[in-house]
MIDOSE-1310 file (N, C-alpha, C; in nm, 2 decimals, decimal comma, always signed):
residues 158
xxxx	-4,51/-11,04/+12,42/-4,38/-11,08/+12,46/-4,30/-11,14/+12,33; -4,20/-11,10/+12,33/-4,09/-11,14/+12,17/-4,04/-11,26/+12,25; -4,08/-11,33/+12,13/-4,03/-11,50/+12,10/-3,88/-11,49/+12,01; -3,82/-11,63/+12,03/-3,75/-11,63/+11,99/-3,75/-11,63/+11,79
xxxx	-3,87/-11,67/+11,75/-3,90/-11,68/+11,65/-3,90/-11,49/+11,58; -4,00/-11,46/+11,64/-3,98/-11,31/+11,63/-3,85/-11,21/+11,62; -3,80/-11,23/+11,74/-3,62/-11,22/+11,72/-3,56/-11,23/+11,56; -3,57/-11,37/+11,52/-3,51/-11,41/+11,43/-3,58/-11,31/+11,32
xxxx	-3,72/-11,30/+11,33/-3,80/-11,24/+11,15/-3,75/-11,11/+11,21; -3,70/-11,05/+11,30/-3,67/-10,89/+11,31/-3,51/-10,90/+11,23; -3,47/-10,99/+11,24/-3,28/-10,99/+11,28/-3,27/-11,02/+11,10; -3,41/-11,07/+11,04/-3,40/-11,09/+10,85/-3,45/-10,96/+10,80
xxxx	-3,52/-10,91/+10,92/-3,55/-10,72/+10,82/-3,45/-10,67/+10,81; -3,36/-10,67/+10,95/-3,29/-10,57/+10,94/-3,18/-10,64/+10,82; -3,15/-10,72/+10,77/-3,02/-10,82/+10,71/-3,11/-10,76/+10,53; -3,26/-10,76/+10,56/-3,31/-10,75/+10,39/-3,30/-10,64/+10,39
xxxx	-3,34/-10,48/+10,48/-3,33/-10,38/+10,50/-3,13/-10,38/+10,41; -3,07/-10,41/+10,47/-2,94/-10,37/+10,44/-2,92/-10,41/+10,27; -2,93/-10,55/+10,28/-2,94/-10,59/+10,14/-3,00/-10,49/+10,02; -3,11/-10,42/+10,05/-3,21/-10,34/+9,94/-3,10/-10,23/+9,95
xxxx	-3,05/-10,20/+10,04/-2,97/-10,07/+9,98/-2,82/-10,08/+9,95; -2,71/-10,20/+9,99/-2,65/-10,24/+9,93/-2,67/-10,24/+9,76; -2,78/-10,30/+9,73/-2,79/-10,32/+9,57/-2,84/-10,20/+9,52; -2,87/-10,08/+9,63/-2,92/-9,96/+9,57/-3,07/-9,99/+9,52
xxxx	-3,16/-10,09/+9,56/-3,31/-10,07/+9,55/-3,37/-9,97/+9,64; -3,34/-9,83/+9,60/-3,40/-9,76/+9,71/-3,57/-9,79/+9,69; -3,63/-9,85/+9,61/-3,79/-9,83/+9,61/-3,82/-9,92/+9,67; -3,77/-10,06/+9,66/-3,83/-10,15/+9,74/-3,79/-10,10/+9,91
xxxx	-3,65/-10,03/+9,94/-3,61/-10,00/+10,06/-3,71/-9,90/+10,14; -3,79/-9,78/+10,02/-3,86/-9,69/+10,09/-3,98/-9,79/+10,16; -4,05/-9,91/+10,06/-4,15/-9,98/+10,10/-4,13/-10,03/+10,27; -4,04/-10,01/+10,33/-4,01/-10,07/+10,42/-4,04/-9,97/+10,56
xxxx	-4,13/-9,84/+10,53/-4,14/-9,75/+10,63/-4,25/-9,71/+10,65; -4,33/-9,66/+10,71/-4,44/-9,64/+10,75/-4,49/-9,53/+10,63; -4,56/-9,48/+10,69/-4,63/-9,37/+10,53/-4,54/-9,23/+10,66; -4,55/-9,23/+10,79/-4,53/-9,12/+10,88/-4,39/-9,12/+10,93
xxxx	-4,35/-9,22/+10,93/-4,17/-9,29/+10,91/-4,07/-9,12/+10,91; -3,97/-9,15/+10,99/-3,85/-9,04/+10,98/-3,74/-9,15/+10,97; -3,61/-9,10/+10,89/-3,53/-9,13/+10,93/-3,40/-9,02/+10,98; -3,32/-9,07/+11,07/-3,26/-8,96/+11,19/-3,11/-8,97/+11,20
xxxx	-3,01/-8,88/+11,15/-2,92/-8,92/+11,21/-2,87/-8,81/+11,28; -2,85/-8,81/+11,43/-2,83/-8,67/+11,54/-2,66/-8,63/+11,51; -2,59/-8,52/+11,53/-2,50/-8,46/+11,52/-2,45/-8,56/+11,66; -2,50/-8,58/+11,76/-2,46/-8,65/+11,87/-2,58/-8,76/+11,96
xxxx	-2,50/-8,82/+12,02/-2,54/-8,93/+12,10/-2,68/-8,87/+12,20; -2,63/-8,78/+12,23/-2,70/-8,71/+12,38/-2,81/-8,68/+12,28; -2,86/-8,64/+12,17/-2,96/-8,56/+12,12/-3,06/-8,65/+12,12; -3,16/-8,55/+12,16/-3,32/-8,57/+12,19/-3,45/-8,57/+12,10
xxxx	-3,40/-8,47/+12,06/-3,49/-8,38/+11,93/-3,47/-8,34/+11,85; -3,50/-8,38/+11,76/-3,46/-8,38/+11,60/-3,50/-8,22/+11,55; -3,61/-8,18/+11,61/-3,67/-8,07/+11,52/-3,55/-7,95/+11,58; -3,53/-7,91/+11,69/-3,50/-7,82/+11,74/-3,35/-7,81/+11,81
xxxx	-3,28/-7,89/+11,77/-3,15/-7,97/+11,75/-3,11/-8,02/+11,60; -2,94/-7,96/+11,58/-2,94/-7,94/+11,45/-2,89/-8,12/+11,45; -2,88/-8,17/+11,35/-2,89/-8,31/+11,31/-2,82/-8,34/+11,16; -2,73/-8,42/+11,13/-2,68/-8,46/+11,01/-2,79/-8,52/+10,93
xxxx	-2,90/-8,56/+10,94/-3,04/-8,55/+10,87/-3,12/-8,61/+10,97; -3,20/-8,51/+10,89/-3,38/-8,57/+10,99/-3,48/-8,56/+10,87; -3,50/-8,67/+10,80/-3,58/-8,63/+10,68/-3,72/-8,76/+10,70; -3,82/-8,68/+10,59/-3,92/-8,77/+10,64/-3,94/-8,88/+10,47
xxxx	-4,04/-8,92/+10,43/-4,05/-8,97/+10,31/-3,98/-8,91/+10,19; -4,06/-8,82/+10,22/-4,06/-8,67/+10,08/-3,92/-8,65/+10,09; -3,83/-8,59/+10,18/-3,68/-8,55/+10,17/-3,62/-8,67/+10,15; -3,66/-8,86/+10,21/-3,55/-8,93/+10,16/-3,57/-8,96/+10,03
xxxx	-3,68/-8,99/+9,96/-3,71/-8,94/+9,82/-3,65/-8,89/+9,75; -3,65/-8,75/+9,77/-3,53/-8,62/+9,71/-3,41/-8,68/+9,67; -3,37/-8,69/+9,79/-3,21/-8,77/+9,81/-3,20/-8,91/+9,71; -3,31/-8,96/+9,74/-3,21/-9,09/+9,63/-3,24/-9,03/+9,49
xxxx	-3,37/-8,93/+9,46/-3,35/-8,89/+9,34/-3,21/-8,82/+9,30; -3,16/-8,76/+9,38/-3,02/-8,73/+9,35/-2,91/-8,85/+9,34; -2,90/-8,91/+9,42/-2,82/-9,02/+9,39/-2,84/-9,10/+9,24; -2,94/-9,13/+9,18/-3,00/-9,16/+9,11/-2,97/-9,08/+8,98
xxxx	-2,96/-8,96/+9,01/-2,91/-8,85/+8,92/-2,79/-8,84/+8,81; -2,80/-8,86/+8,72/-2,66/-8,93/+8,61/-2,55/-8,77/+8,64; -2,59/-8,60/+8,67/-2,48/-8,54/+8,69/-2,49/-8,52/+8,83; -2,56/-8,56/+8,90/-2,55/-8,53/+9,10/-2,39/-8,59/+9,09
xxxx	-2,32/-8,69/+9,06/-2,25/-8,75/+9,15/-2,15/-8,77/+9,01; -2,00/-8,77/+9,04/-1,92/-8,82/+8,95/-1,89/-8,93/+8,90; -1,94/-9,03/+9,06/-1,90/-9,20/+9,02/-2,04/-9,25/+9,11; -2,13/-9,34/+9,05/-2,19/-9,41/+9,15/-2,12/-9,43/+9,32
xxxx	-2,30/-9,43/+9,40/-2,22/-9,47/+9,53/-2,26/-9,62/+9,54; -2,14/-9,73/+9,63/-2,20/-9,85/+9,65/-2,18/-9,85/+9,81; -2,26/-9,93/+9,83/-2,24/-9,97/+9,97/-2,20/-10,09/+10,04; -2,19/-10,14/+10,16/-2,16/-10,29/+10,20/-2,19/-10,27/+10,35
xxxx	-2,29/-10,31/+10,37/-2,32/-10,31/+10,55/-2,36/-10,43/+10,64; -2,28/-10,41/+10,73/-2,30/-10,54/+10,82/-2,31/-10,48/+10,96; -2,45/-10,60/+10,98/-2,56/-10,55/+11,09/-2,51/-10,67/+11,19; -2,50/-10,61/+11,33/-2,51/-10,72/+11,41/-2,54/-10,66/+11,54
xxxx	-2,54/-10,77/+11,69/-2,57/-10,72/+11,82/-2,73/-10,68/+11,80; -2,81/-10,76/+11,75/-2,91/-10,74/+11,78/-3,03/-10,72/+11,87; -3,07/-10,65/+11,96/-3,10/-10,60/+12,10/-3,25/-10,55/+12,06; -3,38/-10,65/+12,14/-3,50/-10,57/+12,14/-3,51/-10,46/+12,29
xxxx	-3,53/-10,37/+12,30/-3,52/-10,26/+12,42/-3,68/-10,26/+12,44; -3,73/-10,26/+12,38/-3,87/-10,24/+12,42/-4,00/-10,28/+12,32; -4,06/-10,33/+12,37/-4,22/-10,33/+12,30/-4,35/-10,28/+12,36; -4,44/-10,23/+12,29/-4,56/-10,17/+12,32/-4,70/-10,22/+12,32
xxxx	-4,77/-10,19/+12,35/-4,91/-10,29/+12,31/-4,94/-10,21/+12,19; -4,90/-10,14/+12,16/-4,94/-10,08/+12,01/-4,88/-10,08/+11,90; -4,82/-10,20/+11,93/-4,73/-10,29/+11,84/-4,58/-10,27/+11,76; -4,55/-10,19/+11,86/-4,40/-10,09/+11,86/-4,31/-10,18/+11,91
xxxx	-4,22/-10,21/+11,84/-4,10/-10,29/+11,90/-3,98/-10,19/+11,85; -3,90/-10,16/+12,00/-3,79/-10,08/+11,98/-3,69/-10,16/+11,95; -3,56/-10,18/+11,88/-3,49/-10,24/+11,83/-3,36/-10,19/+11,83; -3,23/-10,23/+11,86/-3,08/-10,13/+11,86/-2,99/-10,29/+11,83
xxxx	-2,92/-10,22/+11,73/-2,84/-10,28/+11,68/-2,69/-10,23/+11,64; -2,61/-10,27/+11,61/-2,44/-10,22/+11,55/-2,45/-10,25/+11,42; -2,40/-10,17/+11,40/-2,39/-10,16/+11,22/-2,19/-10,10/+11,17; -2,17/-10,17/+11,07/-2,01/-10,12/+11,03/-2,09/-10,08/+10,83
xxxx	-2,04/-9,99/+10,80/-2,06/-9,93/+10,67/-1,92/-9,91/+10,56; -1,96/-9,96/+10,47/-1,81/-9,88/+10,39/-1,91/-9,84/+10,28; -1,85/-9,75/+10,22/-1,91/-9,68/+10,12/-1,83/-9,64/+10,00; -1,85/-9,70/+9,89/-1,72/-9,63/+9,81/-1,80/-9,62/+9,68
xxxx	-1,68/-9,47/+9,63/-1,74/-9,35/+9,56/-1,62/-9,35/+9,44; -1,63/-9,35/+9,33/-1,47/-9,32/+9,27/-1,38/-9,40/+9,34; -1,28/-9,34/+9,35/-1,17/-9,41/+9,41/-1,19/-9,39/+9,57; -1,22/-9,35/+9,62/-1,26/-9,28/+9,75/-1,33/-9,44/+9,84
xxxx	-1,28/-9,49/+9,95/-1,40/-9,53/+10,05/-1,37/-9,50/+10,21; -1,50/-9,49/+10,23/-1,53/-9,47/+10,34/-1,60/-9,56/+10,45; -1,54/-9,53/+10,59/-1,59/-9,66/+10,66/-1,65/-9,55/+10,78; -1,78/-9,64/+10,76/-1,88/-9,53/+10,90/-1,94/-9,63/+10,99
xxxx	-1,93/-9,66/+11,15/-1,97/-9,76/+11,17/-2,05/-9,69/+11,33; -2,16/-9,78/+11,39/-2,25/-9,70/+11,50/-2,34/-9,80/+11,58; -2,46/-9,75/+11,60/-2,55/-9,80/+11,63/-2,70/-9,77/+11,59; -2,78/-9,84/+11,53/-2,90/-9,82/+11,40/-3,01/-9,85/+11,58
xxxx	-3,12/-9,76/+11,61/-3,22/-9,77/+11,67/-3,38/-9,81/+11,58; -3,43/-9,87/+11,60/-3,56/-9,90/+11,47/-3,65/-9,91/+11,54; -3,77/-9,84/+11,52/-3,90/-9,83/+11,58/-3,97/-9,88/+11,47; -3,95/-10,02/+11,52/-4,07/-10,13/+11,41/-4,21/-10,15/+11,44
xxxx	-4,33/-10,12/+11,34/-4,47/-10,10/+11,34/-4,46/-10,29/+11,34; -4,58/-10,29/+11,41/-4,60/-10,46/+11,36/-4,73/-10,43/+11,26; -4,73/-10,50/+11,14/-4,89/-10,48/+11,03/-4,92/-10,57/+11,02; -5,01/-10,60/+10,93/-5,08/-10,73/+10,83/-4,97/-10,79/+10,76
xxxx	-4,91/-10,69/+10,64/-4,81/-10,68/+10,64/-4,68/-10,73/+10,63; -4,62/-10,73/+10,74/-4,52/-10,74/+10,81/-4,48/-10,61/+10,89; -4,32/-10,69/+10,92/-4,26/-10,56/+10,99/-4,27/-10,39/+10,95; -4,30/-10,29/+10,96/-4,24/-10,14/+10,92/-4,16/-10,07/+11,01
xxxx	-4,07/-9,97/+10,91/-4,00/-9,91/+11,00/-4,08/-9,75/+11,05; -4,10/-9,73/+11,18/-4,17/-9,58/+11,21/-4,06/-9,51/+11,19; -3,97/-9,53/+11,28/-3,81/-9,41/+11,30/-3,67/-9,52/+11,29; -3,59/-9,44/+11,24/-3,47/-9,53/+11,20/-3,38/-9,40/+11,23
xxxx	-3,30/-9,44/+11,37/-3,21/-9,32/+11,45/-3,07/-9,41/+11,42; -2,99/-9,35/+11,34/-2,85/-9,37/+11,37/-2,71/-9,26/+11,38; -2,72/-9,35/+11,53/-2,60/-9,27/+11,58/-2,43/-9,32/+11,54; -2,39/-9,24/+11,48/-2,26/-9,25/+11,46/-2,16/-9,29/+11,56
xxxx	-2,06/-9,34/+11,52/-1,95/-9,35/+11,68/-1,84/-9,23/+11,63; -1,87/-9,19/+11,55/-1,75/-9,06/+11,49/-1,89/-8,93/+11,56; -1,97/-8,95/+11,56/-2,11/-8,80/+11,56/-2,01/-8,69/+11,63; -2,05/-8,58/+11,54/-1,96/-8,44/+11,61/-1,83/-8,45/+11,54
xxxx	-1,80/-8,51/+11,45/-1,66/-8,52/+11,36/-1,69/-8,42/+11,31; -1,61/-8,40/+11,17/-1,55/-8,31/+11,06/-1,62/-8,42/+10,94; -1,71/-8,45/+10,85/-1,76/-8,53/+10,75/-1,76/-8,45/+10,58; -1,68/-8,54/+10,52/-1,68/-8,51/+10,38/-1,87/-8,51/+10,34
xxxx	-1,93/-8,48/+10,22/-2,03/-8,50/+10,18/-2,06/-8,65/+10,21; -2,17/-8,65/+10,25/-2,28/-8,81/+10,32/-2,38/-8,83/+10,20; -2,34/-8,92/+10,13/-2,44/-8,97/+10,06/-2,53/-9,07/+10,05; -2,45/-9,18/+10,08/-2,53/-9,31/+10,09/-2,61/-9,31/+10,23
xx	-2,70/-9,35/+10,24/-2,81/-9,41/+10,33/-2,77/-9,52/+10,43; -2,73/-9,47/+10,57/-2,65/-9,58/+10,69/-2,77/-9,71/+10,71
């Protein structure tokens, strides 16, 4: 049963989770997911299934990898990306005896690229491993409140 104490060390992952990729540590950020870990973002709310349902990404280690190796990239991108995210509404939905705690939160994003920013804001779902450890992330689902828009290139990591 989640304590209030628990609450609280979930509500600093997700605050350190944000932090590591604000400052762009994607390596310490990848440490933060399972070795089997997806992260998910559905074209819509209603979607079920990642594999067989098309998806604004569904990548596992190896493809988020990729991707920050492109960000990373001195000709991928014309101007660095930065980010600024603020997490709140923190909501445990479920826990397991196999040490699964389901987790839904609101999230607001800006993103700015060049002169260019962008504001993307939703709801982050986290399927937290409990370890030795600490926290891990299994699946990290976010759903957009725009999903099913018209999107310039997505770069940064919600």
């Amino acid at each position: 049963m989640m304590t209030g104490d628990m609450i609280g060390d979930i509500a600093r992952y997700l605050a350190e989770e944000a932090e590591f990729l604000d400052a762009g540590d994607y390596d310490a950020w990848l440490t933060l997911f399972t070795d089997d870990a997806h992260y998910w973002v559905p074209l819509g709310p209603e979607q079920t299934d990642p594999v067989h349902e098309v998806s604004l990404f569904y990548e596992d280690l190896a493809l988020m990898q990729e991707r920050i190796g492109r960000l990373r990239h001195a000709r991928a991108l014309q101007a660095p990306v930065r980010t600024s995210h603020l997490i709140g509404n923190i909501r445990v939905l479920d826990e397991s005896a196999a040490g699964v705690v389901v987790v839904r939160s609101r999230f607001q994003m800006i993103e700015f690229t060049g002169e260019e920013q962008r504001l993307y804001g939703g709801a982050c779902t986290h399927h937290l491993l409990a370890t030795r450890d600490g926290w891990r992330i299994r699946l990290k689902r976010v759903d957009l409140a725009n999903a099913g828009g018209v999107f310039d290139l997505m770069q940064a990591f919600f």
